[in-house]
C-alpha positions, 0 to 999 in steps of 0.5 A, a space after each residue: 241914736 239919732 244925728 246930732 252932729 252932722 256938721 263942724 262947719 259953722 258961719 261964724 266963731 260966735 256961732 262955732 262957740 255955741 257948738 263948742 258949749 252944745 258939744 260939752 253938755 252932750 258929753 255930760 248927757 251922753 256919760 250920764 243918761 238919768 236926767 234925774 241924776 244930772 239934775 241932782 249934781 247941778 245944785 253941787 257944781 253950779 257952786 263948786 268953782 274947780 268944776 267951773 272951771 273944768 267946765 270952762 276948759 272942756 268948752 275951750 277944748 270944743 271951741 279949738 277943734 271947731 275952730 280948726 275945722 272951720 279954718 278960724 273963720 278965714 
């Protein structure tokens, strides 16, 4: 597998949040591989607000462990 991630460490917040959005949509890649298949779901969750919102707490989960290696950005 090729290196996706070779660092935590970002400029900004806004850029750590965009790490913590690319980091949950590898997972949903990497859990499942047939585009095909992920393609098929997302007509479902695009309009289920439960899974919204799991979306938005896995993000949330990134976003804090990005966060922390960055020192918050101080």
């Amino acid at each position: 597998m090729d290196t996706w991630l070779p660092t935590l460490i970002t400029d900004t917040p806004q850029a750590g949040y965009e790490l913590a959005v690319k980091l949950s949509r590898m997972s949903v890649k990497l859990t499942q591989q047939d585009a095909a298949v992920r393609d098929r779901l997302r007509a479902e969750y695009a309009v289920d607000s439960d899974a919204l919102i799991a979306v938005s707490q896995v993000v949330a989960t990134h976003f804090a462990t990005v966060a922390a290696a960055n020192g918050y950005w101080t």
